[in-house]
C-alpha positions as a printed Julia matrix, in Angstrom:
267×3 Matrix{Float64}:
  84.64   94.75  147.6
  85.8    95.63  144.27
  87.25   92.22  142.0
  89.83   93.36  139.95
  91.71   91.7   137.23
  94.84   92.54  135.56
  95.97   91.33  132.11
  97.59   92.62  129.17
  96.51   92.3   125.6
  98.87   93.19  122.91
  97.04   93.8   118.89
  99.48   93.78  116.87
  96.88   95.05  114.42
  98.78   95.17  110.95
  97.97   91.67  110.82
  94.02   92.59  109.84
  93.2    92.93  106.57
  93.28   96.88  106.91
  95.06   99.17  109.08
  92.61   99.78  112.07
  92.6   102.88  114.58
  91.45  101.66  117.84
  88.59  103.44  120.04
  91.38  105.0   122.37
  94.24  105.36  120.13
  94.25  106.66  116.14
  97.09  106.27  113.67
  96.92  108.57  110.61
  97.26  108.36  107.57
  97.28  104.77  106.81
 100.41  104.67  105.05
 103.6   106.68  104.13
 105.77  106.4   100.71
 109.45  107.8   100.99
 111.66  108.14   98.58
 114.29  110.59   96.82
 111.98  113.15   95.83
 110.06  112.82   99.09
 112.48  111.78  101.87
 110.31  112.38  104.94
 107.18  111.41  106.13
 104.84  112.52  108.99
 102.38  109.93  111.55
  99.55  112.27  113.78
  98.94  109.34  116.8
  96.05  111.05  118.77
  94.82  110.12  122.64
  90.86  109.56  122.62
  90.84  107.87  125.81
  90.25  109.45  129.17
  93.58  108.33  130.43
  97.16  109.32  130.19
  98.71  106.97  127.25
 102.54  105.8   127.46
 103.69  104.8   124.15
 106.59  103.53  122.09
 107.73  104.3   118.83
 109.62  101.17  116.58
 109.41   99.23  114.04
 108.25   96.07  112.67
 108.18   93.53  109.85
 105.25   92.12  108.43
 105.0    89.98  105.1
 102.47   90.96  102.77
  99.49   87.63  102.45
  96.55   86.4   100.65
  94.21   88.47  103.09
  96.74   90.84  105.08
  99.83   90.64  107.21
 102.24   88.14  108.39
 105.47   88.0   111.0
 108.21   88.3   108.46
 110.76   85.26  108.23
 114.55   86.14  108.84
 114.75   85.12  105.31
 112.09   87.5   104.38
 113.2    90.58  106.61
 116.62   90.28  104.55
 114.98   91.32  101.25
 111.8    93.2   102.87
 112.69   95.57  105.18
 113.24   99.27  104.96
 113.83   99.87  108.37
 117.63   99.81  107.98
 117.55  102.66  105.74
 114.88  104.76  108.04
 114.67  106.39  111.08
 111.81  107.54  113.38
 111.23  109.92  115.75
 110.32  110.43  119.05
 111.32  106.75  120.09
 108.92  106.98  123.38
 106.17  109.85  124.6
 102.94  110.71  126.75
  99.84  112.14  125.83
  97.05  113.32  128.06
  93.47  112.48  127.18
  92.61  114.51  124.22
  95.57  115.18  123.08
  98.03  114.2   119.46
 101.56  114.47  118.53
 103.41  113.74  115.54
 105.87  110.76  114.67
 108.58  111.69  112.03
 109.92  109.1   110.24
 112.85  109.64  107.07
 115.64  108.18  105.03
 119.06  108.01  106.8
 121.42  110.32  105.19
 124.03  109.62  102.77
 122.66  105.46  102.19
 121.7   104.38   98.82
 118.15  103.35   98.65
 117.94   99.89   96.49
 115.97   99.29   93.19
 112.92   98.51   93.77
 110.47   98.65   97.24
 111.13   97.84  100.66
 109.06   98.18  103.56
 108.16   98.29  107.01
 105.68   98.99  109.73
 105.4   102.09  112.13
 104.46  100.07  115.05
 102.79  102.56  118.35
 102.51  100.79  121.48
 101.24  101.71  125.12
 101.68  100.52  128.22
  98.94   98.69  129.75
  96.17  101.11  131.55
  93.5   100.24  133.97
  90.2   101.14  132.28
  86.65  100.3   134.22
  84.54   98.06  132.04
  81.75   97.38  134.19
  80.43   99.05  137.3
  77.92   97.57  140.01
  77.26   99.45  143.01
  80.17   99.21  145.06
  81.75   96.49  143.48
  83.76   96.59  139.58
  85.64   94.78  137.28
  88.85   96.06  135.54
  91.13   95.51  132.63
  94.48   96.63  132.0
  94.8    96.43  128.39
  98.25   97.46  126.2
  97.31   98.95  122.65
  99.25   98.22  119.37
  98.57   99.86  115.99
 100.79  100.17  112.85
 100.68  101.51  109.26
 103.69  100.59  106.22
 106.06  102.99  105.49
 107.21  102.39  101.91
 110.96  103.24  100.72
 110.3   102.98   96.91
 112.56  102.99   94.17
 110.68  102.5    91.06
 107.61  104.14   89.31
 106.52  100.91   87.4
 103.22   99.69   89.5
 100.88   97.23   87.84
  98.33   94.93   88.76
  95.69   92.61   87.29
  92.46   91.25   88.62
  92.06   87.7    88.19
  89.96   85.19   89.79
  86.25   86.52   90.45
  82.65   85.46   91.62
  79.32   85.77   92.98
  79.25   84.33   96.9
  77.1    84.97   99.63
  77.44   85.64  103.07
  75.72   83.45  106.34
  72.76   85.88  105.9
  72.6    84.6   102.31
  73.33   88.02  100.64
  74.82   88.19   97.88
  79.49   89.64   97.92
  81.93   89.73   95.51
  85.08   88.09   96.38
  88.04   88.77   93.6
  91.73   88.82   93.43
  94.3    91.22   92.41
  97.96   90.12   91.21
 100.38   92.54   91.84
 103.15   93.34   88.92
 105.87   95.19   88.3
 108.54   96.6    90.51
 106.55   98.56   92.86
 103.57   97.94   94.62
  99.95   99.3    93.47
  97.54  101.11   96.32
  93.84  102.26   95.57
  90.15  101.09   95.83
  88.19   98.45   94.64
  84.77   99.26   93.05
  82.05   97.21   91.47
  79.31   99.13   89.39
  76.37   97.32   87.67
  74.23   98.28   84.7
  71.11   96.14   84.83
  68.92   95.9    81.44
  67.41   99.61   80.26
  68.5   100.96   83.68
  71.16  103.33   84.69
  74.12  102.51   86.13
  74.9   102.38   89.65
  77.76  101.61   92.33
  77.02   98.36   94.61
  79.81   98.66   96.61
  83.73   99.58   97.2
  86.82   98.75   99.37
  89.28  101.19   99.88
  92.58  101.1   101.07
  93.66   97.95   98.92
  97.15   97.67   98.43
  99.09   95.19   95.54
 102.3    94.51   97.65
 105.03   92.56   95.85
 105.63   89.99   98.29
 102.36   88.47   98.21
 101.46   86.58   94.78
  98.19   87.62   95.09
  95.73   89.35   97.52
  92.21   88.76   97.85
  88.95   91.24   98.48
  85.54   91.32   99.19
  82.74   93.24   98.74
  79.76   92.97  100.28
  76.79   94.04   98.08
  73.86   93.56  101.09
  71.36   92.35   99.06
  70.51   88.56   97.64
  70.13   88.88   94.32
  70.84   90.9    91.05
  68.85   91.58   87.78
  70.19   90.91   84.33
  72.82   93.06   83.88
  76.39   94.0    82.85
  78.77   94.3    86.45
  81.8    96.34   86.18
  84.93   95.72   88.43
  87.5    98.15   88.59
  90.98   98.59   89.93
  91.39  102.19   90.76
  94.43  104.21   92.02
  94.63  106.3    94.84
  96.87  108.54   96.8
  99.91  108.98   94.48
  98.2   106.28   91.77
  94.72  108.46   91.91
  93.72  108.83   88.09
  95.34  105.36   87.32
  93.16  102.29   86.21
  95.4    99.15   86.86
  92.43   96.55   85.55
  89.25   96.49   84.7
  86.71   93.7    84.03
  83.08   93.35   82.77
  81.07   90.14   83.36
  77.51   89.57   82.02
  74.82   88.52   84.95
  71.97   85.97   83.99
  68.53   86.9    85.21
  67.65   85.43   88.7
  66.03   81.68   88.49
């Protein structure tokens, strides 16, 4: 006889450190700016599962932290959101396995967009589905799960994006390899978007990339956000590192900061 269990597990994913398609579901591209010049914006949700996928379309606020997302206050929505000036559509769907659609989302005509940046979060959700995890002869276990995923949408008013790296050092994982853990400030009156990448130039050598994080994003609301890299290694030669701040997606070409730091040889 077959022991089946039912529950429901809602990931409201946003609140990782990066936006994250699941296994079943994707969410693409990772984020959408809207403004005058560009007042719509399109979402491609695909179905990778081998079940029919329910979903609904809304929105949701998240504040911007140290290390990714937060449920935004009352206080915070007030001054955050750009949902009130968007709309989104469709509001509900159903895809078969295999399949994709496309979300629309745009400014409302006729409102005034405010100085500045707001934002919000595309939020897809599914119903729960019964999905066979394990299989034993003629018994089984099952798990109705309920996806969430989510990317910002970005109603920007502005063009002045800036950002400085700040605090920086040398830590090492529980493997004892060696990471780079460092801290962008955001400035200005938009928020900056691109990668982070550390290059290193040991003594009478080339050279050479140790490692990268894409997808980094300066937002306003959060005083500073922090990033690490791992390098997968435990320790470096004498050298010059590099750190740099680089734009991407509308920013690509940009250099917000860049800092060198001398490294001592290895005791």
């Amino acid at each position: 006889m077959a022991i089946v269990v039912n529950f429901c597990v809602s990931l409201l994913l946003t609140l990782l450190a990066v936006t994250y398609a699941h296994a079943d579901m994707g969410l693409a591209p990772l984020r959408q700016v809207l403004s005058v010049e560009q007042p719509r914006g399109t979402f491609t949700v695909s179905n990778a599962s081998e079940h029919i996928m329910d979903g609904r379309v809304s929105w949701v606020d998240l504040s911007a932290t140290d290390i990714g997302y937060a449920p935004a206050t009352p206080d915070a929505r007030s001054h955050l959101s750009a949902a009130p000036y968007l709309m989104v559509s469709p509001a509900q769907f159903r895809l078969k396995p295999g399949e994709r659609m496309q979300v629309e989302v745009w400014i409302k005509d006729g409102v005034e967009i405010p100085k500045g940046e707001r934002r919000s979060h595309l939020l897809i959700e599914t119903d729960a589905s019964r999905t066979p995890i394990r299989k034993a002869s003629n018994s089984g276990l099952q798990v109705d799960v309920g996806l969430g995923i989510s990317a910002p949408v970005i109603l920007r008013n502005g063009d002045d994006a800036k950002a400085k790296i700040t605090e920086t050092r040398l830590l090492r994982d529980d493997q004892g390899l060696l990471m780079l853990e460092t801290t962008i400030a955001p400035r200005g009156n938009i928020s900056s978007y691109g990668r982070m990448v550390v290059n290193f130039t040991p003594e009478n050598a080339p050279t050479r990339e140790l490692g990268r994080r894409e997808n980094v994003a300066g937002f306003l609301d959060a005083p500073e956000r922090i990033i690490t890299i791992p390098f997968g290694f435990v320790a470096l030669n004498a050298g010059e590192l590099e750190l740099r701040f680089e734009g991407s997606d509308e920013f690509e070409g940009v250099l917000f900061d860049r800092r060198l730091f001398d490294v001592a040889p290895p005791d």
